[in-house]
MARSEPA-348161 format. One record per residue: residue number from 0; x, y, z of N, C-alpha, C in turn. Coordinates in steps of 0.05 Angstrom, whole numbers, always signed. Layout:
BEGIN
<k NUM; n.c1 X; n.c2 Y; n.c3 Z; ca.c1 X; ca.c2 Y; ca.c3 Z; c.c1 X; c.c2 Y; c.c3 Z>
...
END
This chain:
BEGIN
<k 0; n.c1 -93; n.c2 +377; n.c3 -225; ca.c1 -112; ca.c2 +362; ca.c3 -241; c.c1 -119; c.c2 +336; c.c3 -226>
<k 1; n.c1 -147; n.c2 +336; n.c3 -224; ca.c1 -151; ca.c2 +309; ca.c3 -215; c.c1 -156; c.c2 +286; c.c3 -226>
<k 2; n.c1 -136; n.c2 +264; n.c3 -215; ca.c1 -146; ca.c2 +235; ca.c3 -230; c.c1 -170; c.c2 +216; c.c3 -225>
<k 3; n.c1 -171; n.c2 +195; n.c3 -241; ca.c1 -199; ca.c2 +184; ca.c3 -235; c.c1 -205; c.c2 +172; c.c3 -214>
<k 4; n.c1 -192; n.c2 +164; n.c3 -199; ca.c1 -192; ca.c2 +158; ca.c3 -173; c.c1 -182; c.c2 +175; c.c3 -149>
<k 5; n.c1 -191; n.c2 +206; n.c3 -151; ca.c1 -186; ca.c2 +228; ca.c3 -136; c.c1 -208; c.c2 +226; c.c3 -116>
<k 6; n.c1 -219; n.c2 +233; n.c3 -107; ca.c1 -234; ca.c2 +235; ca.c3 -82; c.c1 -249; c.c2 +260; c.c3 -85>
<k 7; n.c1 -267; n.c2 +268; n.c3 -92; ca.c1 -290; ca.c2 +290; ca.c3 -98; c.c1 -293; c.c2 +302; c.c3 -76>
<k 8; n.c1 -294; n.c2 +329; n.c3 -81; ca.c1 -301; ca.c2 +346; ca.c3 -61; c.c1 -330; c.c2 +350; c.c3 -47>
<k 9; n.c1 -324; n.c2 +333; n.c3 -16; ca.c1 -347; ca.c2 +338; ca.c3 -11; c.c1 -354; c.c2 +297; c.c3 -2>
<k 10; n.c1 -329; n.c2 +279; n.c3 -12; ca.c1 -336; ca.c2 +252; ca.c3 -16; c.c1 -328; c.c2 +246; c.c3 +14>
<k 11; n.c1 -343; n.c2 +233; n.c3 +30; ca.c1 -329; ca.c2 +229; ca.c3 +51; c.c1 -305; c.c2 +204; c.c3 +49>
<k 12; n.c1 -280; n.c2 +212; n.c3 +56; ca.c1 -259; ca.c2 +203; ca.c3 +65; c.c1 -253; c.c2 +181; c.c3 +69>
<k 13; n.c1 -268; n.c2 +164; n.c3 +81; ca.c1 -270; ca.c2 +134; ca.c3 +96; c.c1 -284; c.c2 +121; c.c3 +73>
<k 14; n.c1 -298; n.c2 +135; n.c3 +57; ca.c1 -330; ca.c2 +120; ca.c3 +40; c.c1 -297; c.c2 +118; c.c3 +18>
<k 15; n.c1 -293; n.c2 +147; n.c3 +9; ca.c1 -267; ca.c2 +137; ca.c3 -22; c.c1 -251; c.c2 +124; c.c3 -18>
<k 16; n.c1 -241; n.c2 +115; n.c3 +4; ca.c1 -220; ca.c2 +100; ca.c3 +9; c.c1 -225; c.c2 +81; c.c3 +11>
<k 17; n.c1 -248; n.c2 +68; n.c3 +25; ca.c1 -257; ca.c2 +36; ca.c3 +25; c.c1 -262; c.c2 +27; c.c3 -16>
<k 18; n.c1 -279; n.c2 +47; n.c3 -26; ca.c1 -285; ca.c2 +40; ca.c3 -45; c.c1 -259; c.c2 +37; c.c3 -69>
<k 19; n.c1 -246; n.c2 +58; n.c3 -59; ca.c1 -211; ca.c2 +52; ca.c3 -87; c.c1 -207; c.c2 +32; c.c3 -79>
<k 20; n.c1 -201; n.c2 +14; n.c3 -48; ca.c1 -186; ca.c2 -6; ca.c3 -43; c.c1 -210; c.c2 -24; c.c3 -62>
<k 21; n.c1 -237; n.c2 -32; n.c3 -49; ca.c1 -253; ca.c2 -48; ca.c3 -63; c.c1 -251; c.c2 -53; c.c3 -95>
<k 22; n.c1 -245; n.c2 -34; n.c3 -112; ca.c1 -247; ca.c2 -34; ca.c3 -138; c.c1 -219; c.c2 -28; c.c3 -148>
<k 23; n.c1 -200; n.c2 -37; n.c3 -134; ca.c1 -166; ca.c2 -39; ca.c3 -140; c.c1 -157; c.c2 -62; c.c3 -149>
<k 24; n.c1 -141; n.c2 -74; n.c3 -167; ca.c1 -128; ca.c2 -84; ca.c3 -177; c.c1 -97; c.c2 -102; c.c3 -150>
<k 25; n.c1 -92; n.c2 -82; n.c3 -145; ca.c1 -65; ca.c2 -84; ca.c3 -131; c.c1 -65; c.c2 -58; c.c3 -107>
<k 26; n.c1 -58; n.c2 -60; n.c3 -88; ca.c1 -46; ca.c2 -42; ca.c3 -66; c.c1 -30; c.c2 -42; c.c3 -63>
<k 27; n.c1 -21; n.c2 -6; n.c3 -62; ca.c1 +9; ca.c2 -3; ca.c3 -64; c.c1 +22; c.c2 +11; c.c3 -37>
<k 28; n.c1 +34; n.c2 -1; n.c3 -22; ca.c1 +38; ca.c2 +23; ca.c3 +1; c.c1 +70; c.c2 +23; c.c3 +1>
<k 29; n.c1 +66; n.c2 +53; n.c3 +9; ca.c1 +94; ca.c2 +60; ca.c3 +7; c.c1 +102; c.c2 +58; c.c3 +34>
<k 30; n.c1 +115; n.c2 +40; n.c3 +45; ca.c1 +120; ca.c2 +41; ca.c3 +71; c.c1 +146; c.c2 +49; c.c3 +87>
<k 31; n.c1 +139; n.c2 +65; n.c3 +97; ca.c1 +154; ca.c2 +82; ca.c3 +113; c.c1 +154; c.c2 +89; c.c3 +149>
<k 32; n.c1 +167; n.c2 +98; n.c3 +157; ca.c1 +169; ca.c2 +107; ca.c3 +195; c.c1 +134; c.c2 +117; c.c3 +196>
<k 33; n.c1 +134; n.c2 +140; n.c3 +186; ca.c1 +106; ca.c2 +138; ca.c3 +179; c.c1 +83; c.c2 +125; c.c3 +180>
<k 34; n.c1 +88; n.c2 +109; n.c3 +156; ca.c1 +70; ca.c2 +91; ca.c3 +150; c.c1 +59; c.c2 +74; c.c3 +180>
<k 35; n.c1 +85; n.c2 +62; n.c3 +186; ca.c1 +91; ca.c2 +41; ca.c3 +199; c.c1 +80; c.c2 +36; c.c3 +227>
<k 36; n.c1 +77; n.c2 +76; n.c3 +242; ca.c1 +60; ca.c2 +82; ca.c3 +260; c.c1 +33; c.c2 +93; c.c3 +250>
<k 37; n.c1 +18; n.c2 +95; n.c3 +231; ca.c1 +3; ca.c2 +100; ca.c3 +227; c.c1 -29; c.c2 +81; c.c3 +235>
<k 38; n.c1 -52; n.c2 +94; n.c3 +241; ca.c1 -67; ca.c2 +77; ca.c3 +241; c.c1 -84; c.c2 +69; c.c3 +220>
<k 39; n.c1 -79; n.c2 +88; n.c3 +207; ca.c1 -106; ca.c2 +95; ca.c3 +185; c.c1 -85; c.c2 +79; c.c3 +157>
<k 40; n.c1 -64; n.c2 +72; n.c3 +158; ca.c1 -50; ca.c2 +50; ca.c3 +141; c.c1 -55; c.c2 +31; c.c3 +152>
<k 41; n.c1 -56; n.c2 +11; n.c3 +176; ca.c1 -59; ca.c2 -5; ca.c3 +184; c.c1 -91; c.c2 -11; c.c3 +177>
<k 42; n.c1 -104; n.c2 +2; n.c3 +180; ca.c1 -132; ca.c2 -6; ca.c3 +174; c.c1 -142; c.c2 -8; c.c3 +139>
<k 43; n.c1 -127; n.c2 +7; n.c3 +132; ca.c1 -133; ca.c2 +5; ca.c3 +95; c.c1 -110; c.c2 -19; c.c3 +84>
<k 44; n.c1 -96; n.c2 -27; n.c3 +100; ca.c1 -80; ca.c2 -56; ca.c3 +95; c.c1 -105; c.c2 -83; c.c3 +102>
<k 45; n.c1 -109; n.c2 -76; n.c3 +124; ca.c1 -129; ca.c2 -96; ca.c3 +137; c.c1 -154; c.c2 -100; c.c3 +118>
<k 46; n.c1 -165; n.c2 -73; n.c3 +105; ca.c1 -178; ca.c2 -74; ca.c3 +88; c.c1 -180; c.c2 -93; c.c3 +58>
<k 47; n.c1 -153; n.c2 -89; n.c3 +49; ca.c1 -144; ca.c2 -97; ca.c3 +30; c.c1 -141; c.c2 -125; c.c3 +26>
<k 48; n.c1 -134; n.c2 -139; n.c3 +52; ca.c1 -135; ca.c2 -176; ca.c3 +55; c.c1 -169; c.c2 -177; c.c3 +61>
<k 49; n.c1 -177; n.c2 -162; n.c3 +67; ca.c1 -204; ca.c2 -167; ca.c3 +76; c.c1 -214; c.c2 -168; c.c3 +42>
<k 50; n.c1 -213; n.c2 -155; n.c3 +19; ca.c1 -230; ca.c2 -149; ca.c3 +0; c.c1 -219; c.c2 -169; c.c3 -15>
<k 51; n.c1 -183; n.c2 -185; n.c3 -11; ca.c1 -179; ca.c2 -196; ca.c3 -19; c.c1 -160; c.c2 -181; c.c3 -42>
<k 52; n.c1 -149; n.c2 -165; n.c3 -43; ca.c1 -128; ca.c2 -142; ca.c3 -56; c.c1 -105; c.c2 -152; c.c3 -55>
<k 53; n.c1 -93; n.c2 -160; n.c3 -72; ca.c1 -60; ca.c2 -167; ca.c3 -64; c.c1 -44; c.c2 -130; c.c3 -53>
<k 54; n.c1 -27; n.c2 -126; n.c3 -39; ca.c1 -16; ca.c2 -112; ca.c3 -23; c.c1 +16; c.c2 -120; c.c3 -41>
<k 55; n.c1 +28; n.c2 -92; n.c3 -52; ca.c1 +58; ca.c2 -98; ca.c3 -59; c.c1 +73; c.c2 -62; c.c3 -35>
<k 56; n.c1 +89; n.c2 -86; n.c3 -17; ca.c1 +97; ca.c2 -57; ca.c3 -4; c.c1 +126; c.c2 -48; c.c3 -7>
<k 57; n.c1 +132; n.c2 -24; n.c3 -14; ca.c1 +156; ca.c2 -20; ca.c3 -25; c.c1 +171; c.c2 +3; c.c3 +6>
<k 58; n.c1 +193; n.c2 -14; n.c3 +10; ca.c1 +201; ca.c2 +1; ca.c3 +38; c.c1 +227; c.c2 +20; c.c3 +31>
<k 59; n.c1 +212; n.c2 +44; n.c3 +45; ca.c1 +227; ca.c2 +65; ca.c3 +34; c.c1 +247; c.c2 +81; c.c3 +55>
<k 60; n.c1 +244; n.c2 +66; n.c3 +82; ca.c1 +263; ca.c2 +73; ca.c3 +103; c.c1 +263; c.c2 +49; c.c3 +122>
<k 61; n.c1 +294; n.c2 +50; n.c3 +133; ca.c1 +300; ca.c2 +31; ca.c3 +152; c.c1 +287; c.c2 +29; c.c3 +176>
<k 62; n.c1 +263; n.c2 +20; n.c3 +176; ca.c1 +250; ca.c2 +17; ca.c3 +195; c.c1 +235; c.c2 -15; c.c3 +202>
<k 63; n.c1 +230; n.c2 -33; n.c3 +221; ca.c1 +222; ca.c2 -58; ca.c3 +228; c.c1 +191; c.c2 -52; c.c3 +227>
<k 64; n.c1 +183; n.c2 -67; n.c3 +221; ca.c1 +152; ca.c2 -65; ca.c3 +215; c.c1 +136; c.c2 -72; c.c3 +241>
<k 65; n.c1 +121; n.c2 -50; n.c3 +254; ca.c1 +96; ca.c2 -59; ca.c3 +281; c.c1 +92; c.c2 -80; c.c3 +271>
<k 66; n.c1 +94; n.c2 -95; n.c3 +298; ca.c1 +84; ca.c2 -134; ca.c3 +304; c.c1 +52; c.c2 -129; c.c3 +285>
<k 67; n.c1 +38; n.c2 -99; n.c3 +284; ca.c1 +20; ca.c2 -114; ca.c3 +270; c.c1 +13; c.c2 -98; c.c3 +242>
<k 68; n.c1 +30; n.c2 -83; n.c3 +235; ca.c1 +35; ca.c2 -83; ca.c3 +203; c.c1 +43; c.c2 -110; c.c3 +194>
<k 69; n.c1 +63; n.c2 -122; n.c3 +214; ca.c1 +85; ca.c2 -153; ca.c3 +206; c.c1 +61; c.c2 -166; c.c3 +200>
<k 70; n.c1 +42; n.c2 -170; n.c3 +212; ca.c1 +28; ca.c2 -185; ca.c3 +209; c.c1 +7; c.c2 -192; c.c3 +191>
<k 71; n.c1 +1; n.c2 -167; n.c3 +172; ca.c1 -4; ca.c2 -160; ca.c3 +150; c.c1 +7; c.c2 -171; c.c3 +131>
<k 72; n.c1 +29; n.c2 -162; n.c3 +129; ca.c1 +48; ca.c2 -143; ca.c3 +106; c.c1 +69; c.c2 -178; c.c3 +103>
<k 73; n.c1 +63; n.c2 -192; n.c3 +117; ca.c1 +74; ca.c2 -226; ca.c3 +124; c.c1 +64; c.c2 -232; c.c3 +94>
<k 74; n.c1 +40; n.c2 -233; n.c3 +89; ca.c1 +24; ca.c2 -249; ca.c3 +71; c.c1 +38; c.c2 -241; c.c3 +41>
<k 75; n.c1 +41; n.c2 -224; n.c3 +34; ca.c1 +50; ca.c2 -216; ca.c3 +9; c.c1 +76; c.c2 -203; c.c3 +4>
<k 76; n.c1 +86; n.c2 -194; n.c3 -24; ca.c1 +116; ca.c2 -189; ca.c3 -27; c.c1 +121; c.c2 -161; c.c3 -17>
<k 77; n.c1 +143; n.c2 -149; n.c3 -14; ca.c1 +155; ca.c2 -119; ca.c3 -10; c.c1 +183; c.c2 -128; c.c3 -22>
<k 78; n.c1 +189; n.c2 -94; n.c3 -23; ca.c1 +215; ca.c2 -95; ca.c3 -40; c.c1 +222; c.c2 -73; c.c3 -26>
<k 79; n.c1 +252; n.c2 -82; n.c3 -27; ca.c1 +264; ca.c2 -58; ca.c3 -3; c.c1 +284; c.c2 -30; c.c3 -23>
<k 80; n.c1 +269; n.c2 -10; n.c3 -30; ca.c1 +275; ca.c2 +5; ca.c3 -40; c.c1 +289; c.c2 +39; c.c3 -29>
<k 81; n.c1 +298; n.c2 +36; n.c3 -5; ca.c1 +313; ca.c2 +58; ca.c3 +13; c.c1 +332; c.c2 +81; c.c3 +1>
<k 82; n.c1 +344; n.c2 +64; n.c3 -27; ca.c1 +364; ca.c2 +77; ca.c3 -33; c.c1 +345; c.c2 +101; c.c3 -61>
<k 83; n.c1 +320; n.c2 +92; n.c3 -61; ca.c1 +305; ca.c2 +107; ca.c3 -82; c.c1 +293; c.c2 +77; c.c3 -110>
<k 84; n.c1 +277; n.c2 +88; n.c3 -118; ca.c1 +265; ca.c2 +69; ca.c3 -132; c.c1 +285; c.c2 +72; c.c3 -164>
<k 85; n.c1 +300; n.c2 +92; n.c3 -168; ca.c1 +321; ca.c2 +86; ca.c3 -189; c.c1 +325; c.c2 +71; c.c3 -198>
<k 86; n.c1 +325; n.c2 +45; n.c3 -213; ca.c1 +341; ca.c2 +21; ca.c3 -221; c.c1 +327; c.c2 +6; c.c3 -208>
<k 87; n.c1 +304; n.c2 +3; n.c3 -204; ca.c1 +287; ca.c2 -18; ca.c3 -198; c.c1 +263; c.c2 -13; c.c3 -199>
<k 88; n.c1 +261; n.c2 -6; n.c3 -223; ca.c1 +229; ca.c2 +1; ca.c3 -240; c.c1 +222; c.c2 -31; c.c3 -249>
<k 89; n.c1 +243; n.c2 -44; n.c3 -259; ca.c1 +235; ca.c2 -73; ca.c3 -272; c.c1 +225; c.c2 -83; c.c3 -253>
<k 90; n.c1 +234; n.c2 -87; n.c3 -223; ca.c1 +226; ca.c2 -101; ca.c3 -200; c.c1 +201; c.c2 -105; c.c3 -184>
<k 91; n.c1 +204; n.c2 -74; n.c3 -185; ca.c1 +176; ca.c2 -63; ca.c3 -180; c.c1 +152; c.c2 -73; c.c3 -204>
<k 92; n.c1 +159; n.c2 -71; n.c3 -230; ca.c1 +141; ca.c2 -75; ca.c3 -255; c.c1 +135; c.c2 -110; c.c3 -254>
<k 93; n.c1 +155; n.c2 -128; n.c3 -241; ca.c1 +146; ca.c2 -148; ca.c3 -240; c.c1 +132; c.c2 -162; c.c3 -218>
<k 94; n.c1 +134; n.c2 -151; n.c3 -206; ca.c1 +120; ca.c2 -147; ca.c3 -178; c.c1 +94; c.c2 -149; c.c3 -180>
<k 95; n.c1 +89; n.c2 -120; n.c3 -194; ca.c1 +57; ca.c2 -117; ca.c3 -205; c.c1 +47; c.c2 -137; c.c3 -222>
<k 96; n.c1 +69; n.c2 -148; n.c3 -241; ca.c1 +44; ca.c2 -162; ca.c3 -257; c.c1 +53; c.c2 -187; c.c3 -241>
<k 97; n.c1 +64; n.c2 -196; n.c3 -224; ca.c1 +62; ca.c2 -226; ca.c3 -210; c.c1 +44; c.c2 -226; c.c3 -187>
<k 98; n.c1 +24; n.c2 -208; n.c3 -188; ca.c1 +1; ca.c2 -199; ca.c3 -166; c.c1 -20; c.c2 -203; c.c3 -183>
END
């Protein structure tokens, strides 16, 4: 089932993604090894200080952040959640509304 902010078949890719970040509230990245080499995270982060999005990143493996995720990801909070987000739903919940 798709949610309201799903991406339509047929929407190009780059267009839905600029526009969720544009009309977002909060950015959430889950950051990970993954993430962390990724480019196409690095650019929808970049996006996000660009639109003016607060960014809450929740780190989900022991990994040091690229000098230029760091450099991002500097500006606003993360929460280091490795062991699973279990028992730190409040954390996370205040997080969001202190954004």
């Amino acid at each position: 089932m798709d949610g309201p902010r799903d991406l339509k078949e047929g929407t190009d890719p780059a267009a839905g993604t600029i526009d969720g970040i544009r009309t977002s509230d909060l950015v959430l990245l889950i950051f990970s090894t993954s993430a962390n080499s990724s480019p196409y995270v690095l650019r929808e982060i970049e996006r996000a200080i660009a639109y003016d999005r607060p960014v809450l990143s929740l780190h989900i493996d022991d990994v040091v952040p690229s000098a230029s995720i760091e450099y991002y990801l500097n500006l606003w909070q993360w929460l280091e959640v490795r062991g699973g987000v279990e028992g730190k739903q409040g954390q996370i919940l205040a997080a969001v509304r202190d954004n």
